[in-house]
C-alpha positions as CSV (number, residue, x, y, z in Angstrom):
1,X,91.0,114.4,64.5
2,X,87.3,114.6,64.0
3,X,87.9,117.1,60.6
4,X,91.0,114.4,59.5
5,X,88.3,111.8,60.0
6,X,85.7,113.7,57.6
7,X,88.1,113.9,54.8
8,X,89.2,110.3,55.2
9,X,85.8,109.1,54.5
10,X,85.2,111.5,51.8
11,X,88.6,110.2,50.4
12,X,87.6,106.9,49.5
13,X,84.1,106.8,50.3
14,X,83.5,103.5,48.3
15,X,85.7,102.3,51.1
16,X,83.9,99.7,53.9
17,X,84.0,101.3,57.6
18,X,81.8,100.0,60.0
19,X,81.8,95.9,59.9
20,X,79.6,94.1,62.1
21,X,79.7,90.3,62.3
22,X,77.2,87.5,61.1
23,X,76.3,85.1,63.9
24,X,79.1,82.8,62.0
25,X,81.6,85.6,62.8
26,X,81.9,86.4,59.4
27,X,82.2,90.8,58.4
28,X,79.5,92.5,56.8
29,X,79.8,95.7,55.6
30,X,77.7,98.2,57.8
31,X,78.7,101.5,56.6
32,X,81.4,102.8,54.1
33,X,82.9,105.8,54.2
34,X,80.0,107.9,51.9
35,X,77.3,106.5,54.0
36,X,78.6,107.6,57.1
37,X,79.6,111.5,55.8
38,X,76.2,111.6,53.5
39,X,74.2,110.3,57.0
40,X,76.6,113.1,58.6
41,X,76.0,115.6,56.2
42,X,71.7,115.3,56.5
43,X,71.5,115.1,60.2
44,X,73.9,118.7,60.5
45,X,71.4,120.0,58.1
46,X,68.1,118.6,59.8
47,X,69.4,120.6,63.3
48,X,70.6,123.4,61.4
49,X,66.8,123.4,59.8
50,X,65.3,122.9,63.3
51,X,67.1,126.3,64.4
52,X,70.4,124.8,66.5
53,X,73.3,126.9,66.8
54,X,77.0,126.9,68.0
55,X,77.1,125.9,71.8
56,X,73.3,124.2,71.6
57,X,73.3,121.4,73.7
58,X,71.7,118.4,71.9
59,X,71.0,115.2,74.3
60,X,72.2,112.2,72.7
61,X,70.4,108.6,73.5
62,X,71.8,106.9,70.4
63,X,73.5,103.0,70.7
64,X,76.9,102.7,69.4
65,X,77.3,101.9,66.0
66,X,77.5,104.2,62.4
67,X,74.2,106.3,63.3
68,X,75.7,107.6,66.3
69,X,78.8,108.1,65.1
70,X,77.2,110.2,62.6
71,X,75.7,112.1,64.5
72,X,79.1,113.2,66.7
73,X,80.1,114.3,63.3
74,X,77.5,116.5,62.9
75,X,77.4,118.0,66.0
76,X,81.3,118.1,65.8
77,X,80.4,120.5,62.3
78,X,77.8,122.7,63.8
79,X,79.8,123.3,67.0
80,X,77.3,121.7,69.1
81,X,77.8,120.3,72.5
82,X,76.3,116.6,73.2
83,X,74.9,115.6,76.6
84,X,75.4,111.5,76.4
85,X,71.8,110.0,78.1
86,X,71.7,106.9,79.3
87,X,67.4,105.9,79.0
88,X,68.4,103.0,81.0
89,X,69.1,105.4,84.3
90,X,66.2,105.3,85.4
91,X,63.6,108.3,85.7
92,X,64.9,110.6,88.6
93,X,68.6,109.9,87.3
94,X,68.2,110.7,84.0
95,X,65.4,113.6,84.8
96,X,67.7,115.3,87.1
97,X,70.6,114.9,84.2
98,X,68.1,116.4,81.8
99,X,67.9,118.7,84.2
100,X,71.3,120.0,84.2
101,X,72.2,119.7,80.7
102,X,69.1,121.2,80.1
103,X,69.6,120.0,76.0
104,X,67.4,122.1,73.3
105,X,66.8,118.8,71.7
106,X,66.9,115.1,72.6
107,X,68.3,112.5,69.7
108,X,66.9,109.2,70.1
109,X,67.0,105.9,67.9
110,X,63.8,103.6,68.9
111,X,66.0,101.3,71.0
112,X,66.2,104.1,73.5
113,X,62.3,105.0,72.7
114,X,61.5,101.6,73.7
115,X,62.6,100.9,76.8
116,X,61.5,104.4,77.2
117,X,58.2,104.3,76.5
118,X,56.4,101.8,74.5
119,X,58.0,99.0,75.5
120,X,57.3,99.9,79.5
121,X,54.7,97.5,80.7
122,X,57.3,95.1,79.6
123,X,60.1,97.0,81.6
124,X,57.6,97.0,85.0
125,X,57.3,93.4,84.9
126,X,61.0,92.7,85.1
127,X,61.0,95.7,87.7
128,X,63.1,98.4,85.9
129,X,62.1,101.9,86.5
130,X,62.5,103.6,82.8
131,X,61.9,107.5,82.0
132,X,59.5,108.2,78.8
133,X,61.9,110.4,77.3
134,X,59.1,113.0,75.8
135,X,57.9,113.2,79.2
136,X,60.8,114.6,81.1
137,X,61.0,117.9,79.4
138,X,61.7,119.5,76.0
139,X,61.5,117.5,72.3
140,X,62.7,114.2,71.2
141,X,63.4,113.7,67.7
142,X,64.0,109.8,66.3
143,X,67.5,109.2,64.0
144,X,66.7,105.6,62.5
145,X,64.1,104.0,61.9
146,X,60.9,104.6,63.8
147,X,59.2,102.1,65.8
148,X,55.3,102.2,67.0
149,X,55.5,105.5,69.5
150,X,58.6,106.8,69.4
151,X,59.0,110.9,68.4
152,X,58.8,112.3,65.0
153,X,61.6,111.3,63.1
154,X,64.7,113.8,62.2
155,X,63.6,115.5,59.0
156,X,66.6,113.9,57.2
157,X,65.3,116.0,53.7
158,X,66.2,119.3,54.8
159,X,68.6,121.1,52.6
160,X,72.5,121.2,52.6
161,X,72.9,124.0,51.3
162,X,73.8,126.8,53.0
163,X,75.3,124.4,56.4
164,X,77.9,126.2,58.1
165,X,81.3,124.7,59.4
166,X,82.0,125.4,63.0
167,X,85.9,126.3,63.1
168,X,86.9,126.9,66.5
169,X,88.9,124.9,68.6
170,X,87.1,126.6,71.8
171,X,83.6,126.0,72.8
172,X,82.3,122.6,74.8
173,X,82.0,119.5,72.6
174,X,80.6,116.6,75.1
175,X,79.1,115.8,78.2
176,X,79.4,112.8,79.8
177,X,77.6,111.9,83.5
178,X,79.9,110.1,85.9
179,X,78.3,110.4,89.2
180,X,76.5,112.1,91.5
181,X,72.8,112.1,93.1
182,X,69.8,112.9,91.5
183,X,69.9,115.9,93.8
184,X,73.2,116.5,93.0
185,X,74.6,115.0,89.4
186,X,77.8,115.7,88.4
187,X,78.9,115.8,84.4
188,X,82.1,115.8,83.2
189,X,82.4,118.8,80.0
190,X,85.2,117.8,77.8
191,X,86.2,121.0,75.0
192,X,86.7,120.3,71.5
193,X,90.6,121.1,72.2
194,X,90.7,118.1,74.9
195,X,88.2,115.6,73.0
196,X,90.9,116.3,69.8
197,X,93.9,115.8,72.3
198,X,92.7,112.9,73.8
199,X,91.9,110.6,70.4
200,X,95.6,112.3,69.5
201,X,96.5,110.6,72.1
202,X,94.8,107.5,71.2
203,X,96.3,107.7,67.9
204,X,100.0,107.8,69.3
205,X,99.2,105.0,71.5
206,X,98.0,102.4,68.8
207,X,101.3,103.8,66.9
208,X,99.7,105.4,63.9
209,X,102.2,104.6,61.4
210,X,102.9,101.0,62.2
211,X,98.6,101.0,62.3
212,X,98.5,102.5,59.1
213,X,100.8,99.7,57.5
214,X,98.0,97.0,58.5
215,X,95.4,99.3,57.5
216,X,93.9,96.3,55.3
217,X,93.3,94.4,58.7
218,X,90.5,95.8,60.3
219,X,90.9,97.1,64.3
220,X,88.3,95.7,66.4
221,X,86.2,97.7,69.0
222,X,83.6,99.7,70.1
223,X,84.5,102.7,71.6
224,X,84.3,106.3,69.9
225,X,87.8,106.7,71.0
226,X,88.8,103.6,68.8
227,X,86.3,104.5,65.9
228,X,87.6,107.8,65.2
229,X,91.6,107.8,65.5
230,X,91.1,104.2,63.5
231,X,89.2,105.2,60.7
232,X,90.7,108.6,60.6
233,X,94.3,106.2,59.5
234,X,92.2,104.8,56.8
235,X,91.6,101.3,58.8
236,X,88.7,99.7,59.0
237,X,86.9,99.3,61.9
238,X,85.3,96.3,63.5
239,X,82.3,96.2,66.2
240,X,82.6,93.5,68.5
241,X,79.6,90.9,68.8
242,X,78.0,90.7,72.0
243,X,77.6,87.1,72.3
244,X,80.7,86.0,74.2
245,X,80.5,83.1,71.3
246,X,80.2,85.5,68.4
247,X,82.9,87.4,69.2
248,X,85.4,84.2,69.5
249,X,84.5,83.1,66.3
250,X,84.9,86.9,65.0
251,X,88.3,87.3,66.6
252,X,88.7,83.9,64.3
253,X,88.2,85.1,61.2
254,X,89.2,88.6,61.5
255,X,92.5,88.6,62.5
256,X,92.7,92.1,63.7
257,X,95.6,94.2,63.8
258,X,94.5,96.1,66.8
259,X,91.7,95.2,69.0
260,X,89.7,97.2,71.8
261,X,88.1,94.8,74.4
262,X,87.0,95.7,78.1
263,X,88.5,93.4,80.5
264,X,85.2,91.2,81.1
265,X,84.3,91.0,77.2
266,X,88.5,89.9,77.1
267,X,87.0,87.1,79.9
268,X,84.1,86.0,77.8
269,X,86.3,85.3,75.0
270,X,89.1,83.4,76.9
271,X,86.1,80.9,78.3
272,X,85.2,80.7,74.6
273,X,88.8,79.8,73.6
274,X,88.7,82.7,71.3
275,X,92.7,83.1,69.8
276,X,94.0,86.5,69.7
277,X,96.8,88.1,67.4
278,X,98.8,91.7,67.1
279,X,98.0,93.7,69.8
280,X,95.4,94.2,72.4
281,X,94.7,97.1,74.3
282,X,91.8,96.9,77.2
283,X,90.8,99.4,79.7
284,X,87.9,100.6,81.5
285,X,87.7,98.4,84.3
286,X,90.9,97.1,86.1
287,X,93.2,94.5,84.0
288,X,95.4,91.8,86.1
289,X,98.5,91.1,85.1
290,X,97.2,87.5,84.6
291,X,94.4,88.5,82.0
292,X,97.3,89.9,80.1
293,X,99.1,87.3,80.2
294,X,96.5,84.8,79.3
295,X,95.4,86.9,75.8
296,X,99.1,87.1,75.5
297,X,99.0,82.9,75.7
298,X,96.4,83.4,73.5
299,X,98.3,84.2,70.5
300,X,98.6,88.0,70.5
301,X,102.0,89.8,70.4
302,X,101.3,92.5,72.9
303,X,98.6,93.1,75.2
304,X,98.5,96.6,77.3
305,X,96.4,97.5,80.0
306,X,95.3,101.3,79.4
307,X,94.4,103.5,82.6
308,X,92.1,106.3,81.9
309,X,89.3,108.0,83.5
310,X,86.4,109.7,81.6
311,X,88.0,112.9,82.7
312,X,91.2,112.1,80.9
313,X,91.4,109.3,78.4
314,X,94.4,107.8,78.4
315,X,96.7,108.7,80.8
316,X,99.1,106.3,81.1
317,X,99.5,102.2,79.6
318,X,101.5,99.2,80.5
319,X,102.2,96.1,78.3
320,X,101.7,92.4,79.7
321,X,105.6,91.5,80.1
322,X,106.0,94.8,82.5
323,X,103.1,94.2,84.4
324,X,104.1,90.7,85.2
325,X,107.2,91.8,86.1
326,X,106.1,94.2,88.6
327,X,106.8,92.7,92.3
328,X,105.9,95.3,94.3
329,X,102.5,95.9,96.5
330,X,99.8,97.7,94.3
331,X,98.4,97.9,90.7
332,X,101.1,98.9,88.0
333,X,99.8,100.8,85.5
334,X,102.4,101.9,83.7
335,X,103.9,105.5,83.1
336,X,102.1,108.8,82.7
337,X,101.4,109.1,78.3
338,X,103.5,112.4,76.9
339,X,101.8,115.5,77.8
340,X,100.2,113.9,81.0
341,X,101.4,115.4,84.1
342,X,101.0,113.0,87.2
343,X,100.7,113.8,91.2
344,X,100.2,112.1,94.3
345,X,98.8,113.8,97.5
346,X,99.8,114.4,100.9
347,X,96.9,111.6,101.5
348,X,97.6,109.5,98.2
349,X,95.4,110.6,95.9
350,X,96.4,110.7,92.4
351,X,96.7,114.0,90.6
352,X,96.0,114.1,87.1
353,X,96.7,116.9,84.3
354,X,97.2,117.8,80.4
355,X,95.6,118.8,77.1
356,X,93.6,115.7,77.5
357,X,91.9,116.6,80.5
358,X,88.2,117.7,81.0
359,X,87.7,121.0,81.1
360,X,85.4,121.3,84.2
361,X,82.3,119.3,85.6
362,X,79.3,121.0,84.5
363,X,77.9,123.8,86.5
364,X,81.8,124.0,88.2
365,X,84.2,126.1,87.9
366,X,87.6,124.8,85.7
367,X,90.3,122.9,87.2
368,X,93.3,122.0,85.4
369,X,93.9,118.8,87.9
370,X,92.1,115.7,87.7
371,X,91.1,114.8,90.9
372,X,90.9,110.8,89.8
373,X,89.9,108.9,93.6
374,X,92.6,106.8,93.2
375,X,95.0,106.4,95.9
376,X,98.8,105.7,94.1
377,X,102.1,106.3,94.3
378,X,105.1,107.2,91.6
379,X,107.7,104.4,91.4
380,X,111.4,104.9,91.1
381,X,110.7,105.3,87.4
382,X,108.2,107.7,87.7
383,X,105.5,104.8,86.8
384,X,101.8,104.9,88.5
385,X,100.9,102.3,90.7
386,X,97.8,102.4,92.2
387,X,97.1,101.6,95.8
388,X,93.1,101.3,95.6
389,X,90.1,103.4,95.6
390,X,90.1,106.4,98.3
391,X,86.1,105.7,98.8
392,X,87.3,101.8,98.5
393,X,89.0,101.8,101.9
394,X,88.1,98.8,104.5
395,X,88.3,99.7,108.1
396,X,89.3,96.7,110.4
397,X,90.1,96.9,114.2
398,X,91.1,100.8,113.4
399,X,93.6,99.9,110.4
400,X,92.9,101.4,107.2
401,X,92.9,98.8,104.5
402,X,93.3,99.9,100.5
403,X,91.9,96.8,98.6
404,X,93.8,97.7,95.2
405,X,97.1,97.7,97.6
406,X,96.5,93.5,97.2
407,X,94.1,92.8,94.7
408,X,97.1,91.6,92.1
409,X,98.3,89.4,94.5
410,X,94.6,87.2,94.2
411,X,95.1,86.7,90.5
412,X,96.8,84.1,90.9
413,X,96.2,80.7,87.7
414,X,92.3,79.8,87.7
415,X,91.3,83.1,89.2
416,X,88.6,84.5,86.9
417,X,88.6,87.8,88.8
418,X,88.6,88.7,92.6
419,X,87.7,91.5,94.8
420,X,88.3,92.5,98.3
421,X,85.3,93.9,100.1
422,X,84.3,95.3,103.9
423,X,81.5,93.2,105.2
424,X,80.3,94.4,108.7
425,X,81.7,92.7,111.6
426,X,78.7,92.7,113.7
427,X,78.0,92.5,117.6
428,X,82.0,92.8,119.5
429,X,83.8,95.1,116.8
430,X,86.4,97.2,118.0
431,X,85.6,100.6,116.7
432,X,81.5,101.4,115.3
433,X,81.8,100.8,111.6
434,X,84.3,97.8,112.1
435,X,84.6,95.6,109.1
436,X,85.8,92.1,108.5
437,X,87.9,91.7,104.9
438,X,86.6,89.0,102.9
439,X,88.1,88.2,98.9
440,X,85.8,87.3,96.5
441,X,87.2,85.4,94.3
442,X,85.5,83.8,90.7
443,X,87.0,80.9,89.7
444,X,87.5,80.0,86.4
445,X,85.1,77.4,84.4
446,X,86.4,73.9,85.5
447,X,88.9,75.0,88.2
448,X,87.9,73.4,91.4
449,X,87.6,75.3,94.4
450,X,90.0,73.3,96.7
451,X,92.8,73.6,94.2
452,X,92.2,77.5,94.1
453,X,92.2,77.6,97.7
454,X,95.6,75.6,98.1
455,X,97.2,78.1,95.4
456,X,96.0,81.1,97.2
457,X,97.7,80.2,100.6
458,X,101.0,81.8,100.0
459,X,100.0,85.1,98.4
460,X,97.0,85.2,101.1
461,X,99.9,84.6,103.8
462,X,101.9,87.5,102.2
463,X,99.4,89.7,103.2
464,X,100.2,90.4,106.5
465,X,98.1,92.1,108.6
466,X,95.8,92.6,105.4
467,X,95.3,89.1,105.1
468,X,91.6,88.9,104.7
469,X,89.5,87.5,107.3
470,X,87.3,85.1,105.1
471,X,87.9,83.7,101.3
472,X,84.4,83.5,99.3
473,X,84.0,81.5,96.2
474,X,81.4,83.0,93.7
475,X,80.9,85.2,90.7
476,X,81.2,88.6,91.1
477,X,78.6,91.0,90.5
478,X,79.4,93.4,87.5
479,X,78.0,96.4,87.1
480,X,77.3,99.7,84.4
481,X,78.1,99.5,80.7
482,X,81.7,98.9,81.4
483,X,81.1,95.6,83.6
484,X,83.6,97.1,86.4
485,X,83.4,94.8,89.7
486,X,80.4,96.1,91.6
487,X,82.1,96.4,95.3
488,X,78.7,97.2,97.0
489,X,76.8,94.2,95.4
490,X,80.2,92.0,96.1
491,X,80.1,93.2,99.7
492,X,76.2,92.2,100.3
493,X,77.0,88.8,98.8
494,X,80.1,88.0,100.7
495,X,78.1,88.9,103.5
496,X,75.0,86.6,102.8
497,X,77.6,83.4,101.9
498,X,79.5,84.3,105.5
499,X,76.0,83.8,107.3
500,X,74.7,81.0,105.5
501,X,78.1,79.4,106.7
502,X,76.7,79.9,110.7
């Protein structure tokens, strides 16, 4: 996919890639197709120059955009594996990450720098704890412009001649930290077999030849796994604004074919009355059958919720009209993608394998299955429908309670999003560690709380003996770059509005 991607952009190379939007939502050209493969083409030679070899591991702190898409194309050439940094970690996080990648060279553009290093006494005010990059170990080298103490800059002069062309499909191609402890991070290693299988995958999903006939409509999103199988088709691609605002008014004059939005940026725009058209896919933090629905009121033809994992991306999808349909307890998600093979445990976990999956974490031995800490279940159909997070589980008067079990049942009209969360029960529980179940539900702007209350009755009384213990009206906290609900920071709040109830 990567090499198809090269040649598209050397095809036409006169042809606009990268659009980014004016604060009118109107497309200005960012990067055509020769600007990306001649930015390509000097940074492979400026690590070639600075002695980097096949199965170097180069630490990437680069924002989304052109540069760093660049740059994954030239460490795609060189057959270099990429370590994804996130500056933002803090210092022991990204320290003990450093640690374990242990990278021969760190990329940074002066975004990363800043919060890094210059740009600190600013950070300590607000209270975040950010690493100097060049302290932590081993050289930084800038790629973009350079800002007032950030690292040399990449030696973007260094000859092309003489480059090689990795060609193997073996040999690791990224790394990307998911969890862990700073005594204990964990990285998932994805080959350059399952990175190319996965954007395949990608590719057959977004249904490249009915893509490639609205190739003059650019796709909108953000994601490396939308840049690459998109532009690799010829189509334009589209990065979405940030400003909730922005992006309705780009979503107005753009008219994508195809666009990419995480469920909260899909939130933002609904408030902003933002219209949608074609198809949208969304993924990365849990999609409600109602959010589909509503971008599907919207204006847009399909909407599909994706399921993936950063271990295996995507492994299964589920259109709007489906998901709606669904009556039974848990989260549809739709069936398992061709090639992805899909298990549940004795104890409910869900079991994941194929070409797409990770090869191993890093510093682990391989493992075929994809151990994805979801409990679910395989419908009559042979569809996935999840049941809730294993480490989600709420304990009450000795019952185990899975929260995704009845999460769908909260989205109910004028539900923004909602969570259940274990608060502790206090003085009298049952069992030690006895929780109480509250929902946390976010209204949406202009819905009034007793109306919401009144509609949640009945699927609140469907429950059963799930039925949480106390409804809470409030935002709830997001958290990471994906905005997923953050269940700890829900649970501390619910548990703060309970006692200021007393």
């Amino acid at each position: 996919m990567l090499d198809r991607l090269d040649h598209a952009l050397r095809a036409r190379p006169e042809r606009p890639a990268v659009l980014t939007p004016t604060r009118t939502g109107a497309a200005r050209v960012r990067a055509t197709g020769g600007e990306l493969t001649g930015l390509a083409d000097a940074f492979a030679a400026a690590l070639h120059a600075r002695g980097l070899r096949a199965g170097d591991t180069v630490g990437v702190a680069v924002r989304p955009g052109p540069r760093a898409l660049a740059v994954l194309l030239a460490l795609w050439r060189l057959g270099l594996r990429g370590a994804v940094l996130d500056p933002g970690a803090g210092p022991d996080v990204l320290r003990a990450r450093l640690a374990l990648a242990r990278p021969s060279l760190v990329l940074a553009d002066a975004a990363a720098q800043a919060v890094a290093g210059w740009a600190r006494p600013l950070a300590r005010r607000a209270r975040l704890a950010l690493p100097d990059l060049a302290s932590l170990g081993g050289p930084v080298a800038t790629v973009g412009p350079r800002l007032p103490g950030c690292a040399p800059a990449l030696d973007l002069g260094a000859p092309r001649s003489g480059v090689p062309a990795y060609g193997d499909s073996d040999g690791d191609a990224v790394i990307v930290f998911t969890s862990g402890t700073t005594s204990r991070p964990r990285a998932v290693v994805h080959t350059r077999s399952s990175l190319a299988a996965g954007m395949e995958s990608v590719s057959a999903l977004f249904g490249g030849a009915r893509a490639a006939a609205g190739a003059d409509r650019p796709v909108l999103g953000g994601t490396f796994f939308v840049l690459v199988p998109s532009l690799a088709r010829g189509a334009t691609v589209a990065l979405p604004a940030r400003s909730p605002a922005v992006l309705a008014r780009q979503l107005r004059r753009l008219r994508p074919r195809d666009t990419y939005l995480t469920p909260p940026q899909l939130r933002d725009a609904l408030r902003e009355g933002a219209p949608f058209g074609g198809r949208v896919w969304t993924g990365s933090a849990p999609a409600s059958a109602e959010l589909l629905s509503r971008v599907r009121d919207a204006g847009a033809e399909e909407a599909w919720g994706v399921y993936a994992l950063t271990e295996l991306f995507p492994a299964a999808a589920v259109e709007a009209r489906e998901k709606a349909a669904y009556e039974g307890p848990g989260d549809l998600v739709g069936a398992p993608l061709p090639a992805v093979r899909a298990v549940a445990e004795e104890d409910g976990q869900l079991l994941l394998a194929g070409p797409a999956a990770r090869h191993r974490y890093l510093g682990e031995e391989p493992d075929p299955w994809v151990r994805t800490g979801d409990r679910a279940r395989l419908d009559g159909a042979g569809r996935i429908v999840l049941e809730g997070r294993t480490k989600d589980m709420v304990l009450r008067r000795a019952e185990n309670i899975y929260p995704g079990l009845y999460e769908p049942a909260l989205q109910v009209p004028g539900v923004e999003l909602a969570v259940l969360v274990g608060v502790p029960a206090g003085p009298g529980a049952e069992t030690a560690g006895d929780e109480r179940l509250v929902a946390l539900v976010q209204p949406r702007r202009g819905v009034a709380e007793d109306a919401l209350r009144a509609a949640l009755a009945e699927p609140l009384a469907r429950m059963g003996s799930a039925r949480p213990d106390s409804v809470v009206f409030a935002r709830v906290p997001l958290s990471g770059r994906s905005r997923k609900p953050d269940r700890a920071a829900a649970s501390v709040l619910a548990a703060a509005r309970l006692r200021g109830r007393r």
